[in-house]
LOLO-434105 format. One record per residue (C-alpha): residue number from 1; x, y, z; residue in one letter. Coordinates in Angstrom, 2 decimals. Each point is the difference from the previous one (the first is absolute). Layout:
REM residues N
r k=NUM X=X Y=Y Z=Z r=A
...
This chain:
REM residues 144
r k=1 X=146.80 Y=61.81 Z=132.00 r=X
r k=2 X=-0.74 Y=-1.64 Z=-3.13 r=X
r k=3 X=-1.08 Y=1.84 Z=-2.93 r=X
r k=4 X=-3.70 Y=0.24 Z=-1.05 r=X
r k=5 X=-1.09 Y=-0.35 Z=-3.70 r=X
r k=6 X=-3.73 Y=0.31 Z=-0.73 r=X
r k=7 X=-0.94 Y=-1.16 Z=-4.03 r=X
r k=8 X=-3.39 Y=0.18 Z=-1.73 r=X
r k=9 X=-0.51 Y=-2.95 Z=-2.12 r=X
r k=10 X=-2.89 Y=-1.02 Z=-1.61 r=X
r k=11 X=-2.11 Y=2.10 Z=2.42 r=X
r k=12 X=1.57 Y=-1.85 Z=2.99 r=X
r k=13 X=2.14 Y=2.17 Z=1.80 r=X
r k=14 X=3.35 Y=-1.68 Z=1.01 r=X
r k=15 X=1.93 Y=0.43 Z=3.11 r=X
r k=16 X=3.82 Y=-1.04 Z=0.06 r=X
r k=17 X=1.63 Y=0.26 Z=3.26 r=X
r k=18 X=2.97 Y=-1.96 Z=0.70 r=X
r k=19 X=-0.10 Y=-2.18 Z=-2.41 r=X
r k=20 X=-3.53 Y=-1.23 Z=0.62 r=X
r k=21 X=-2.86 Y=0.58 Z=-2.06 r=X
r k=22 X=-3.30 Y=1.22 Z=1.47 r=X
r k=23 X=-3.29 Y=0.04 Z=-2.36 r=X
r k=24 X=-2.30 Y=3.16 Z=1.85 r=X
r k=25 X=-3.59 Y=-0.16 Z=-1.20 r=X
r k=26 X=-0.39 Y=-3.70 Z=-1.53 r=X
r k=27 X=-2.87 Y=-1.82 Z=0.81 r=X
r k=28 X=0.78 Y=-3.28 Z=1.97 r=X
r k=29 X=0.72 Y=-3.27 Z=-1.26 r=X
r k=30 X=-1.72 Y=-2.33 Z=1.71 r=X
r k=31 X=-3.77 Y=1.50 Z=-0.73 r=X
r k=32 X=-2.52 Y=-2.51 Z=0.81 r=X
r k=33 X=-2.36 Y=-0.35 Z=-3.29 r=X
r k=34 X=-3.68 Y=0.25 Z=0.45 r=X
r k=35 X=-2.32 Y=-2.94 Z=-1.25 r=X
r k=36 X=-2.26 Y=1.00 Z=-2.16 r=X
r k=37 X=-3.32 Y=0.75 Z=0.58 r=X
r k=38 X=-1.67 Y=-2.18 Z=-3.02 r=X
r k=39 X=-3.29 Y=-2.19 Z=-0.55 r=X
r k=40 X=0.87 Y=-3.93 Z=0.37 r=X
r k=41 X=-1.58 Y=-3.18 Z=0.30 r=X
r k=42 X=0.54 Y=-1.69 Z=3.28 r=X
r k=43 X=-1.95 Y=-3.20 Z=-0.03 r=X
r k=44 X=-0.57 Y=-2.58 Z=-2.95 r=X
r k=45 X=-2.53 Y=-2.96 Z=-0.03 r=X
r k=46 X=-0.30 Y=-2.34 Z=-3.36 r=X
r k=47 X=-2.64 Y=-2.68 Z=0.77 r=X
r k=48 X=-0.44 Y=-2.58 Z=-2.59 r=X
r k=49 X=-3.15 Y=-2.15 Z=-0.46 r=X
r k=50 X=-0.70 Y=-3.27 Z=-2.20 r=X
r k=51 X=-4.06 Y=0.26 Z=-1.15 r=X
r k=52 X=-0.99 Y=-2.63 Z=-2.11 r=X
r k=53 X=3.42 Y=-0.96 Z=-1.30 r=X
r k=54 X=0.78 Y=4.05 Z=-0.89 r=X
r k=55 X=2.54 Y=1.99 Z=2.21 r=X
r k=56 X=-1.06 Y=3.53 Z=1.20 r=X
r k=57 X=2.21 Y=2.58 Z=1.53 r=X
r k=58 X=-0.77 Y=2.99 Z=2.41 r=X
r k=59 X=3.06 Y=2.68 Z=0.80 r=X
r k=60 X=-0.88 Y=1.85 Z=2.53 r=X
r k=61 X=1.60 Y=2.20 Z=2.16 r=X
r k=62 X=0.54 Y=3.86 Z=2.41 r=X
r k=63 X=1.91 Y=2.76 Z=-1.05 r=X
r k=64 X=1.26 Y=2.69 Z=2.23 r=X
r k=65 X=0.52 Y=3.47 Z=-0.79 r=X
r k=66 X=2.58 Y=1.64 Z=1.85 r=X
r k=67 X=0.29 Y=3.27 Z=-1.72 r=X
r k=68 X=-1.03 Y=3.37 Z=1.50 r=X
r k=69 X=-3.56 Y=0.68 Z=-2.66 r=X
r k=70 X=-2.71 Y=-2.69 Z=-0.87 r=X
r k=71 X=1.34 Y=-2.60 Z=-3.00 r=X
r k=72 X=-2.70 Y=-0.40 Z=-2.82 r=X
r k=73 X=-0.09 Y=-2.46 Z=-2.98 r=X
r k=74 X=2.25 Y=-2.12 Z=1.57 r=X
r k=75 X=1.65 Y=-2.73 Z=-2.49 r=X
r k=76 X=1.32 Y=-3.21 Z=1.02 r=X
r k=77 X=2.33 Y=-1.55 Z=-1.83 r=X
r k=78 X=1.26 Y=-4.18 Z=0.56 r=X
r k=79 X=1.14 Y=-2.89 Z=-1.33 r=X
r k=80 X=-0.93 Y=-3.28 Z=0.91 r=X
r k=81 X=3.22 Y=-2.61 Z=-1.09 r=X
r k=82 X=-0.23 Y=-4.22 Z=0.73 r=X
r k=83 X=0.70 Y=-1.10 Z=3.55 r=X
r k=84 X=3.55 Y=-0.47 Z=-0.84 r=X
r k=85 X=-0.01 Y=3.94 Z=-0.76 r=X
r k=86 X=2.34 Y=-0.23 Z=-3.29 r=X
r k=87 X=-2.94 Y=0.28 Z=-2.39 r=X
r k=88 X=-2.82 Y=2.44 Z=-0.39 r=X
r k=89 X=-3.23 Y=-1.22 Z=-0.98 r=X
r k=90 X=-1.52 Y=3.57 Z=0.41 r=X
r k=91 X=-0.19 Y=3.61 Z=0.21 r=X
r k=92 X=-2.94 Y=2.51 Z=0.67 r=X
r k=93 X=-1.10 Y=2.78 Z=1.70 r=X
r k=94 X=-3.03 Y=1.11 Z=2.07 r=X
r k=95 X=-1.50 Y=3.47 Z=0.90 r=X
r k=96 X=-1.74 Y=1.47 Z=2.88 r=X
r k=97 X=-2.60 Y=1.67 Z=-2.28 r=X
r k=98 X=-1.92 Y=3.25 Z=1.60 r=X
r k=99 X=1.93 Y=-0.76 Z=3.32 r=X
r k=100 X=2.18 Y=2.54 Z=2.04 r=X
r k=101 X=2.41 Y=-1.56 Z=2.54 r=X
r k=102 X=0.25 Y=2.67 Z=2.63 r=X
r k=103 X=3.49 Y=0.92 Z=1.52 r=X
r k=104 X=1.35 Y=-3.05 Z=1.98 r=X
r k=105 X=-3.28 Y=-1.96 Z=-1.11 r=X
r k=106 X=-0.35 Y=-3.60 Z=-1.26 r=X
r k=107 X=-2.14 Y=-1.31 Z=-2.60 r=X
r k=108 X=-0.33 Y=-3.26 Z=-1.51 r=X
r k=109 X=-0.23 Y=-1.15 Z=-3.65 r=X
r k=110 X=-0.82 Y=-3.23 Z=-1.89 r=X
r k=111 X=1.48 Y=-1.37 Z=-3.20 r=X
r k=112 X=-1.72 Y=-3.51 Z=-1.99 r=X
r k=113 X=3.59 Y=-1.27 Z=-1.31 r=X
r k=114 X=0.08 Y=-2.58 Z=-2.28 r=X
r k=115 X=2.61 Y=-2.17 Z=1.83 r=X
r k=116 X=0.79 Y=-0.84 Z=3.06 r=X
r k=117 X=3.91 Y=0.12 Z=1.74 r=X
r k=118 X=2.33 Y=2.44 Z=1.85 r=X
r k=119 X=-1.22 Y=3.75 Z=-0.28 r=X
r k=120 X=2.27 Y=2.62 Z=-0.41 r=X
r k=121 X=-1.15 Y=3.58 Z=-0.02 r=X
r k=122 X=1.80 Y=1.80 Z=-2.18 r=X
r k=123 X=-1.28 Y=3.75 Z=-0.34 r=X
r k=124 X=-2.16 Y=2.61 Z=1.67 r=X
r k=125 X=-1.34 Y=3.12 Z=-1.60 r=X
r k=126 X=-1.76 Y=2.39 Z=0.85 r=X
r k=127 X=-1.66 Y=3.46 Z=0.03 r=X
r k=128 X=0.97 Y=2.74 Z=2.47 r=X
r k=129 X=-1.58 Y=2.31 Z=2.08 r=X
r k=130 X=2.27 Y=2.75 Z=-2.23 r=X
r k=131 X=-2.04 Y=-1.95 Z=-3.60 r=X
r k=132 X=3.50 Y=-1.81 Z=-0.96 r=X
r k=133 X=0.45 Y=-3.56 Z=-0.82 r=X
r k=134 X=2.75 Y=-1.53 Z=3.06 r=X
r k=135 X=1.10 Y=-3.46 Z=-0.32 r=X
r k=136 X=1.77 Y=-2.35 Z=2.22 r=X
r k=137 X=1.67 Y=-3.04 Z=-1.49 r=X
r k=138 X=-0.42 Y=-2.17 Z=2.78 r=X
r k=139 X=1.18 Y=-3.42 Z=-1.59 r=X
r k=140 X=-0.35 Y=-1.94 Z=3.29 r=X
r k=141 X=-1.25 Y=-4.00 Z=0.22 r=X
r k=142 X=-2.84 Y=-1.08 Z=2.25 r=X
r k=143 X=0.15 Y=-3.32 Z=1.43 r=X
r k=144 X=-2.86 Y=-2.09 Z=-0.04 r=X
């Protein structure tokens, strides 16, 4: 029978037995990660409009909240780049003023950019349902 050797190392406790090594009490490997539960926008529309030979913009858009408490003064964050997408033209933000987005509830928002192009959103903030600032840095491109 082969011997049997049990180590503590590191607050694992090691088993030896025959040569092999057993690890008693670790947590396992393959742990599937959780996504997390954050507020995001999910839908982007830029509409563009020639009046009178001046160009006006209108960002509009829903964002989701898909954490457990209602999301208030939500911040959006984007970047609107040329339609090649190497150069940005602008950046700005827009806030759902005196709005709470419930738990798993949409709301939309509106931005008056001053250029049109390829959105990116960049950045959502917002305030808790424990009164802290969360943030999710969403950096995803909308297609148009």
């Amino acid at each position: 029978m082969p011997s049997l050797r049990r180590i503590w190392l590191c607050g694992l406790l090691l088993t030896i037995c025959g040569g092999f090594l057993s690890l008693e009490g670790m947590p396992a490997i393959a742990r599937r990660r959780e996504v997390p539960k954050v507020v995001r926008v999910t839908d982007v529309q830029l509409q563009s409009e020639n009046i009178a030979g001046v160009w006006y913009h209108r960002l509009t858009g829903r964002v989701r909240n898909e954490t457990a408490t209602p999301a208030r003064n939500v911040q959006i964050y984007y970047e609107i780049y040329d339609p090649t997408g190497k150069r940005l033209l602008e950046a700005g933000s827009t806030q759902l003023r005196n709005q709470a987005i419930n738990s798993q509830g949409e709301a939309e928002f509106l931005a008056t950019p001053n250029a049109g192009g390829r959105v990116k959103i960049t950045l959502v903030e917002w305030l808790s349902g424990d009164r802290e600032y969360r943030s999710f840095q969403q950096m995803q491109e909308f297609s148009q």
